[in-house]
LUMBA-273985 format. One record per residue: residue number from 1; residue in three letters; chain; x, y, z of N, C-alpha, C, O in turn. Coordinates in Angstrom, 2 decimals, always signed. Example, Ala and Ser with C-alpha at 12.3 -4.5 7.8 and 13.67 -1.06 7.14 Angstrom:
2
+-----+--------+--------+---------+---------+---------+---------+---------+---------+---------+---------+---------+---------+---------+---------+
: num : residu : chaine :      nX :      nY :      nZ :     caX :     caY :     caZ :      cX :      cY :      cZ :      oX :      oY :      oZ :
+-----+--------+--------+---------+---------+---------+---------+---------+---------+---------+---------+---------+---------+---------+---------+
:   1 :    Ala :      A :  +13.19 :   -5.69 :   +7.80 :  +12.30 :   -4.50 :   +7.80 :  +13.20 :   -3.30 :   +7.80 :  +14.24 :   -3.32 :   +8.46 :
:   2 :    Ser :      A :  +12.85 :   -2.25 :   +7.08 :  +13.67 :   -1.06 :   +7.14 :  +12.90 :   +0.03 :   +7.87 :  +13.41 :   +1.14 :   +8.04 :
+-----+--------+--------+---------+---------+---------+---------+---------+---------+---------+---------+---------+---------+---------+---------+
//
This chain:
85
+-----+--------+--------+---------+---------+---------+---------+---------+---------+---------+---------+---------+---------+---------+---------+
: num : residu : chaine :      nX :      nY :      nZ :     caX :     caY :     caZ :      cX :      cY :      cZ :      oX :      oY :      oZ :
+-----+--------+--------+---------+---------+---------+---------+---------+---------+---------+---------+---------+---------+---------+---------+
:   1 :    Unk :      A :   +0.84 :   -1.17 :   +0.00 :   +0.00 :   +0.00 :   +0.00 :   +0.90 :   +1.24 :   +0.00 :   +1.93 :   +1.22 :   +0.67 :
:   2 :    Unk :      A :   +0.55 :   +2.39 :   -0.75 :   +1.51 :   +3.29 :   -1.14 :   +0.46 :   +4.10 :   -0.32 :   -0.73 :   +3.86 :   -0.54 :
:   3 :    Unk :      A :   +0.95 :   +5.43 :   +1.01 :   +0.48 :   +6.46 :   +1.24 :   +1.31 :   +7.55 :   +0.91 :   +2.53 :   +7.72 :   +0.90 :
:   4 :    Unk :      A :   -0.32 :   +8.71 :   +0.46 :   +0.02 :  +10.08 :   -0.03 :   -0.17 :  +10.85 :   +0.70 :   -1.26 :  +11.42 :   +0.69 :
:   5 :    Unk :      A :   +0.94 :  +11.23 :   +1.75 :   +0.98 :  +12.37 :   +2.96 :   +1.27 :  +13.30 :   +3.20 :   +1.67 :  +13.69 :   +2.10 :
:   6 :    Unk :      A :   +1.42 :  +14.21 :   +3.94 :   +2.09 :  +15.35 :   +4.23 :   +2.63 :  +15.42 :   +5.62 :   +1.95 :  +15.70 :   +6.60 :
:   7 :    Unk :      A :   +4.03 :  +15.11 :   +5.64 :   +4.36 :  +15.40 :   +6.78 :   +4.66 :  +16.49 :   +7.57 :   +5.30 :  +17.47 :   +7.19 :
:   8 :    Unk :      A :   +4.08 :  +16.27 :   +9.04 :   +3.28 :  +16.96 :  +10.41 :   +4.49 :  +17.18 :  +11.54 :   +4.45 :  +18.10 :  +12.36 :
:   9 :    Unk :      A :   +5.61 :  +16.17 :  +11.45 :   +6.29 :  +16.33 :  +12.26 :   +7.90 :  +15.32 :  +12.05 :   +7.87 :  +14.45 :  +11.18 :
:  10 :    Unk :      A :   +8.58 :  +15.41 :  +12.47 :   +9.80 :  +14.28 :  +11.82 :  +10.97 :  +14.54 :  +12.97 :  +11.31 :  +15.65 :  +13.37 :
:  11 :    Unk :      A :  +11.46 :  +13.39 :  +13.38 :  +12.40 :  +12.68 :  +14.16 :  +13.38 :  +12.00 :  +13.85 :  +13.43 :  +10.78 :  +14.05 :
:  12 :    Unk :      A :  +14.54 :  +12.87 :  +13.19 :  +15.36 :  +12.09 :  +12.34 :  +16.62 :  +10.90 :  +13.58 :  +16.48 :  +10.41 :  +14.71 :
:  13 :    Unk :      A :  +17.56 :  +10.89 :  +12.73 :  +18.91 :   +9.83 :  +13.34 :  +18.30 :   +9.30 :  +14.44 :  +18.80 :   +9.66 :  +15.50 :
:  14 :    Unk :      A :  +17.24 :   +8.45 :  +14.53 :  +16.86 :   +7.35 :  +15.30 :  +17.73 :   +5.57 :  +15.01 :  +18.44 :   +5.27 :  +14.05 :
:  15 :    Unk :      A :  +17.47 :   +4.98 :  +15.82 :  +18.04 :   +3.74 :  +15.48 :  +17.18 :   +2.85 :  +16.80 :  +17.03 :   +3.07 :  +18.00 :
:  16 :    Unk :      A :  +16.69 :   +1.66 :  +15.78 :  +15.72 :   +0.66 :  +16.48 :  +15.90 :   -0.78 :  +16.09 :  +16.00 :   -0.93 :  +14.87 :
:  17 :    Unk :      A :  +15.94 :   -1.56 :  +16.60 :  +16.02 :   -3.46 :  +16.30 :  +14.92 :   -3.77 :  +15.35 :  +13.84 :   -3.65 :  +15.92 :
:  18 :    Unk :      A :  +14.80 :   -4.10 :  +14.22 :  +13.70 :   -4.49 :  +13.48 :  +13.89 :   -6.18 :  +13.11 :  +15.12 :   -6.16 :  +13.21 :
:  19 :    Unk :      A :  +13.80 :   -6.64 :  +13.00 :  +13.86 :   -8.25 :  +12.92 :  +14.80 :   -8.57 :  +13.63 :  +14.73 :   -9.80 :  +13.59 :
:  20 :    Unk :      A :  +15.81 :   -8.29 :  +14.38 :  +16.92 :   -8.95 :  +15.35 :  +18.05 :   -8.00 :  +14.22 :  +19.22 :   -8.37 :  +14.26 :
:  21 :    Unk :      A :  +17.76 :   -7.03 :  +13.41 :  +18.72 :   -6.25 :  +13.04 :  +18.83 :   -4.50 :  +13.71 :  +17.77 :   -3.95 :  +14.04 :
:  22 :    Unk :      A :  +20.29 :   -3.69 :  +13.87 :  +19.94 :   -2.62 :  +14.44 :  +19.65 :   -1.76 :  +13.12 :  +20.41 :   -2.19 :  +12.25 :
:  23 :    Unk :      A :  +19.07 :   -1.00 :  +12.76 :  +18.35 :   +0.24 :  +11.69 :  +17.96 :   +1.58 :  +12.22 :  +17.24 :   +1.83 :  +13.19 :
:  24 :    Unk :      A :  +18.63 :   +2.49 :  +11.31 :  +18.03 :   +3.67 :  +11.32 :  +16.79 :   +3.96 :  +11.07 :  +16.24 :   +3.42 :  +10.11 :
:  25 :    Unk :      A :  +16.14 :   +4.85 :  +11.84 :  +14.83 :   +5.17 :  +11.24 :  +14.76 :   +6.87 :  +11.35 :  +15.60 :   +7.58 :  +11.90 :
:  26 :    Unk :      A :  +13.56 :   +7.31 :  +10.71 :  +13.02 :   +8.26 :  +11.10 :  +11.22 :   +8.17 :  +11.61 :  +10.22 :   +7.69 :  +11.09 :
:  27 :    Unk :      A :  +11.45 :   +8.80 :  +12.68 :   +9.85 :   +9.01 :  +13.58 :   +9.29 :   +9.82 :  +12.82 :   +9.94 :  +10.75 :  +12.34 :
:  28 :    Unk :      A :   +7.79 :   +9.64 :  +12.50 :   +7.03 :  +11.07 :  +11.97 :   +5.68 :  +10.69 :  +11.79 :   +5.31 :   +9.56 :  +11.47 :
:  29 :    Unk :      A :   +4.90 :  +11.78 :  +12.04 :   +3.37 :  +11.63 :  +12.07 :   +2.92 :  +12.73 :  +11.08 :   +3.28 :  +13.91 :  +11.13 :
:  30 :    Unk :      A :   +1.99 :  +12.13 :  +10.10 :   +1.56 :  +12.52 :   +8.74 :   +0.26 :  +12.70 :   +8.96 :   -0.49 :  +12.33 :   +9.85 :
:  31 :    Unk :      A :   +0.08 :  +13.50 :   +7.70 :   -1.53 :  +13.84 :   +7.54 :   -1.95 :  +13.18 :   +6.20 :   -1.07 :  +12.70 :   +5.49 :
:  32 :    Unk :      A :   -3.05 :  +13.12 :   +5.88 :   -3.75 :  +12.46 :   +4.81 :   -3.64 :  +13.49 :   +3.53 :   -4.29 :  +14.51 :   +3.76 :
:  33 :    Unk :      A :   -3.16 :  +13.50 :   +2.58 :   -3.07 :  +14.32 :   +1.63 :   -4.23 :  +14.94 :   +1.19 :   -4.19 :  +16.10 :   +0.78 :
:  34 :    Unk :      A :   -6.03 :  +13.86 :   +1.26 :   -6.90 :  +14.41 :   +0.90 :   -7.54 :  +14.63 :   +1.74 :   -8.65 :  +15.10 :   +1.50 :
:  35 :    Unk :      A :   -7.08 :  +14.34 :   +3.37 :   -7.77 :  +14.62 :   +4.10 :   -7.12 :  +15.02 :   +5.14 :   -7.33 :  +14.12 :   +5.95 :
:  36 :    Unk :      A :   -6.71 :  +15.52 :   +5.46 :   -5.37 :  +16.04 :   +6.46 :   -5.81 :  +15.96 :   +7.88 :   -5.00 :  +15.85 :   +8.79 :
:  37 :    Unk :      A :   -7.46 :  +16.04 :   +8.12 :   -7.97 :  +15.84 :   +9.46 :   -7.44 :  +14.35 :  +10.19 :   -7.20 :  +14.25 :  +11.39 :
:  38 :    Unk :      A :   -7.33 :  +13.33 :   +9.28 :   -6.70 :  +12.06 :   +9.59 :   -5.81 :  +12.15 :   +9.93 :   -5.77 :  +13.36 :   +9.71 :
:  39 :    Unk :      A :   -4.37 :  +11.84 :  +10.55 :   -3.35 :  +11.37 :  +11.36 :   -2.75 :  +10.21 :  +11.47 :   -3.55 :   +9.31 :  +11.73 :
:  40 :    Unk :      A :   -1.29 :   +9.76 :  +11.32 :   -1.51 :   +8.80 :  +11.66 :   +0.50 :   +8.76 :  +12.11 :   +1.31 :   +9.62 :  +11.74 :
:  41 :    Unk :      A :   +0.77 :   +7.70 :  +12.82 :   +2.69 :   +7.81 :  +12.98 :   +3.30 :   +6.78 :  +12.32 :   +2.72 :   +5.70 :  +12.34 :
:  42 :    Unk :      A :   +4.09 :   +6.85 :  +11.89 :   +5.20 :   +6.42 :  +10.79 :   +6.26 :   +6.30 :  +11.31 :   +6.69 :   +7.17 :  +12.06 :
:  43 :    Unk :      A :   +7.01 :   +5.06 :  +11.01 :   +8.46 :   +5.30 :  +10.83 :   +9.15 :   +5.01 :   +9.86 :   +9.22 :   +3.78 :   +9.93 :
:  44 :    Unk :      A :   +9.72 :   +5.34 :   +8.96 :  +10.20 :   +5.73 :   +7.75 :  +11.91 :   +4.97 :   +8.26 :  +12.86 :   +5.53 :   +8.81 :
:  45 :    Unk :      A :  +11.72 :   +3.27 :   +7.74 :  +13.09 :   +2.50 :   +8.61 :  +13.96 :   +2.43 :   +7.02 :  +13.59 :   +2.37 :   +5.85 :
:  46 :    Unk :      A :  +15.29 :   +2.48 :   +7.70 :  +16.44 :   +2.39 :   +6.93 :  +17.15 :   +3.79 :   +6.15 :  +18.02 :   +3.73 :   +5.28 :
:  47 :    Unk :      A :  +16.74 :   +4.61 :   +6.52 :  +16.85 :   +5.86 :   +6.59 :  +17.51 :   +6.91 :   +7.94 :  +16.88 :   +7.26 :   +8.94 :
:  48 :    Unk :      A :  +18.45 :   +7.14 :   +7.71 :  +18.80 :   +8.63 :   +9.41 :  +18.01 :   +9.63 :   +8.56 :  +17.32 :  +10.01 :   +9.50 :
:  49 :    Unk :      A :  +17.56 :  +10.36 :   +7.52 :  +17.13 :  +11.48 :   +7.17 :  +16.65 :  +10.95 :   +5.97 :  +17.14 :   +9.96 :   +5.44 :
:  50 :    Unk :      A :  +15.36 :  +11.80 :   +5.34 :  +15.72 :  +12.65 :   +4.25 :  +15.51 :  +14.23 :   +3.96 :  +15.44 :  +15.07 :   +4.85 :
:  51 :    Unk :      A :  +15.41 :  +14.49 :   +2.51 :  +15.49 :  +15.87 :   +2.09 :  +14.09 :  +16.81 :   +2.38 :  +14.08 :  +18.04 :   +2.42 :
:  52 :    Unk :      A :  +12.59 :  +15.67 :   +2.61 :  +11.71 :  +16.67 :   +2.79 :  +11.53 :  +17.07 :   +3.99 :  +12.06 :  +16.37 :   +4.85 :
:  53 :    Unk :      A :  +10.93 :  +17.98 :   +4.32 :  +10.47 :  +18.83 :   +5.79 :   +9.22 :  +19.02 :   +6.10 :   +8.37 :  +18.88 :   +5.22 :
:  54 :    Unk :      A :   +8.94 :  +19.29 :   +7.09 :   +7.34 :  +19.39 :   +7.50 :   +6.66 :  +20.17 :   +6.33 :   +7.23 :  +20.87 :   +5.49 :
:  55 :    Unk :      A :   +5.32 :  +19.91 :   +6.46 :   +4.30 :  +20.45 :   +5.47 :   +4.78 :  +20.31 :   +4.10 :   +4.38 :  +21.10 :   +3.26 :
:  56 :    Unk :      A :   +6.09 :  +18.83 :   +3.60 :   +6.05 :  +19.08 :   +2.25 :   +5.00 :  +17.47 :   +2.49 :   +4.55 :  +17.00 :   +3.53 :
:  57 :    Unk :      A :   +4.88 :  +16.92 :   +1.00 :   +4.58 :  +16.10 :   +0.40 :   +5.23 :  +14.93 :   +0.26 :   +6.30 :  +15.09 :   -0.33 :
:  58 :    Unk :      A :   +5.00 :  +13.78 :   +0.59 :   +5.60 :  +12.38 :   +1.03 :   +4.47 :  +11.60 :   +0.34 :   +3.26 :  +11.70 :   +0.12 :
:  59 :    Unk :      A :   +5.76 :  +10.55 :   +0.04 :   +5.00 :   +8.94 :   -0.41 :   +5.80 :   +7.84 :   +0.58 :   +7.00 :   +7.66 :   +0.77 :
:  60 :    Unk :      A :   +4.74 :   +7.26 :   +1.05 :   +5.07 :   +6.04 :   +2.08 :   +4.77 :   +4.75 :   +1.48 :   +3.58 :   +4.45 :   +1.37 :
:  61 :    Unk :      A :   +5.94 :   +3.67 :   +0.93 :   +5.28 :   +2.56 :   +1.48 :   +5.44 :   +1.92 :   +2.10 :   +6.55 :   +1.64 :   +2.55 :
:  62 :    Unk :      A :   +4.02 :   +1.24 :   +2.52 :   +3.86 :   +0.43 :   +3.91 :   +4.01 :   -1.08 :   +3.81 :   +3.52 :   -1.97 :   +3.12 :
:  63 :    Unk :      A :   +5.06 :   -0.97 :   +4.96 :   +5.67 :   -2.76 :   +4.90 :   +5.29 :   -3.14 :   +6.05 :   +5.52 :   -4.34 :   +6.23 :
:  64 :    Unk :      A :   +4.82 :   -2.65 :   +6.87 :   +3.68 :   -3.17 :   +8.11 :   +2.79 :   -2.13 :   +9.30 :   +3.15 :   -1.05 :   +9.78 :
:  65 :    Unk :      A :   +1.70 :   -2.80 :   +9.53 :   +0.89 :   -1.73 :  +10.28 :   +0.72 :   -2.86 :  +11.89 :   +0.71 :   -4.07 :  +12.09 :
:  66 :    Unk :      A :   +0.62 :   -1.76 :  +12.64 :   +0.45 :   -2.39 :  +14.17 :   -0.56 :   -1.14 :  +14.62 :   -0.27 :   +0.03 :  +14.39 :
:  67 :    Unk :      A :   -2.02 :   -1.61 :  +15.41 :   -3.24 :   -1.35 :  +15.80 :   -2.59 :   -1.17 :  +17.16 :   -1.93 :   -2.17 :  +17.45 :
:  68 :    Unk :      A :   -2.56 :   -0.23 :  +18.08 :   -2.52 :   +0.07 :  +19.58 :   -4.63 :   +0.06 :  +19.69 :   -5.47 :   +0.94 :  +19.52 :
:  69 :    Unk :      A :   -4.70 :   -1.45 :  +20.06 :   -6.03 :   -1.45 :  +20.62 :   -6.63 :   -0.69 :  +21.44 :   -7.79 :   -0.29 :  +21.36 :
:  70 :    Unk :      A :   -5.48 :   -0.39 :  +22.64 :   -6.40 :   +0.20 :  +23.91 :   -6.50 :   +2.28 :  +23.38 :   -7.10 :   +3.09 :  +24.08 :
:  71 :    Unk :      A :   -5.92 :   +2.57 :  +22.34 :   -5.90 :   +3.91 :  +21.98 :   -6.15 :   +3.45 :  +20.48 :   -5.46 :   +4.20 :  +19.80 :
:  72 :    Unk :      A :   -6.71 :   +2.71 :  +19.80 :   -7.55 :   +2.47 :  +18.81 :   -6.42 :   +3.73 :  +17.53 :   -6.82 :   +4.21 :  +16.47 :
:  73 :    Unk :      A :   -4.93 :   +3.93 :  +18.21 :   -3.99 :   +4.37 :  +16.65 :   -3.28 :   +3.14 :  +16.51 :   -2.95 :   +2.24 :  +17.29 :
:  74 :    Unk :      A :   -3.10 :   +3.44 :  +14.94 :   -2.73 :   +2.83 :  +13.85 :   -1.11 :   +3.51 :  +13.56 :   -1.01 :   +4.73 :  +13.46 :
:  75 :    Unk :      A :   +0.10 :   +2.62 :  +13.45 :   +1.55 :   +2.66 :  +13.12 :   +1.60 :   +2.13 :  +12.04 :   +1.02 :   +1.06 :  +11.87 :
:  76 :    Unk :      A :   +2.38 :   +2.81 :  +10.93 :   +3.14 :   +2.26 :   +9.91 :   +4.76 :   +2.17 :  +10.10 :   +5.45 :   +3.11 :  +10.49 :
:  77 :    Unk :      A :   +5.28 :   +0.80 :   +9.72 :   +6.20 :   +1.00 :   +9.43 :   +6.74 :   +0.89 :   +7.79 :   +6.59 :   -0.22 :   +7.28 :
:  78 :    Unk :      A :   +7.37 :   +1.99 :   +6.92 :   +7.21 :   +2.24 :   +5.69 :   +8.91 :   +2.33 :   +5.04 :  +10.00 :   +2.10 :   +5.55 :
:  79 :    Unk :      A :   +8.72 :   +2.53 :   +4.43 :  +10.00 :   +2.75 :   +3.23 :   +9.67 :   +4.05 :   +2.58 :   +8.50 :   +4.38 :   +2.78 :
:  80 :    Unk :      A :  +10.31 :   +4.82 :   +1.91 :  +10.09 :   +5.91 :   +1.40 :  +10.12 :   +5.97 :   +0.08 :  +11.17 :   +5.74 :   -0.52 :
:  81 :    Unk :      A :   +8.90 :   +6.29 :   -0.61 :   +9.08 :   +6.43 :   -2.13 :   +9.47 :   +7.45 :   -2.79 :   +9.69 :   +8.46 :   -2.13 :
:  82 :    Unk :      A :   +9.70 :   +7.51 :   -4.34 :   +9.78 :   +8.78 :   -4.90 :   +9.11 :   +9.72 :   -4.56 :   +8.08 :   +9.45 :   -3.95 :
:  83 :    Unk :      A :   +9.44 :  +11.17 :   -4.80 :   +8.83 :  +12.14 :   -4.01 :   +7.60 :  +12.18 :   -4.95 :   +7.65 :  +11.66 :   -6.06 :
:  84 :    Unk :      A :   +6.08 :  +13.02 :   -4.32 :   +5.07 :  +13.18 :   -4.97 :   +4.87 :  +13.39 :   -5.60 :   +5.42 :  +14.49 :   -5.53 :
:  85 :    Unk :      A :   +4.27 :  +13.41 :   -6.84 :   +3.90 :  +14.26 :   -8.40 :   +3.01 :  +15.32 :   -8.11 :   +2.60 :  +16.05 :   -9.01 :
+-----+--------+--------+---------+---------+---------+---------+---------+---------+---------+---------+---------+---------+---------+---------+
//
């Protein structure tokens, strides 16, 4: 699944264990491109940075989602695509 976002906020040179490997990530919570009232947090793994900044335009894809039941949000963890058209 490819998301079309706008990112809200970003947390770069992170580093986290993802399958029993250590990886860079970046933290960040996006808005819905057509709907921006939506929300949702991201981490954008294998990456310390990139070039866009808040309020530009992002493509995410998503290589897994995890449901926090008892606060009913939704996590992606994504890869970063070409930038938006």
């Amino acid at each position: 699944m490819i998301l079309e976002v706008i990112l809200v906020e970003k947390v770069p040179h992170l580093t986290a264990s993802f399958n029993g490997q250590m990886l860079p990530y970046v933290r960040c919570v996006v808005a819905r491109k057509f709907n921006t009232e939506i929300r949702s947090a991201a981490r954008v793994i294998g990456v310390e940075d990139f070039p866009q900044n808040v309020g530009d335009e992002i493509r995410l894809k998503v290589l897994r989602t995890t449901t926090d039941r008892k606060t009913a949000t939704v996590y992606f963890d994504c890869s970063i695509e070409s930038p938006a058209q």
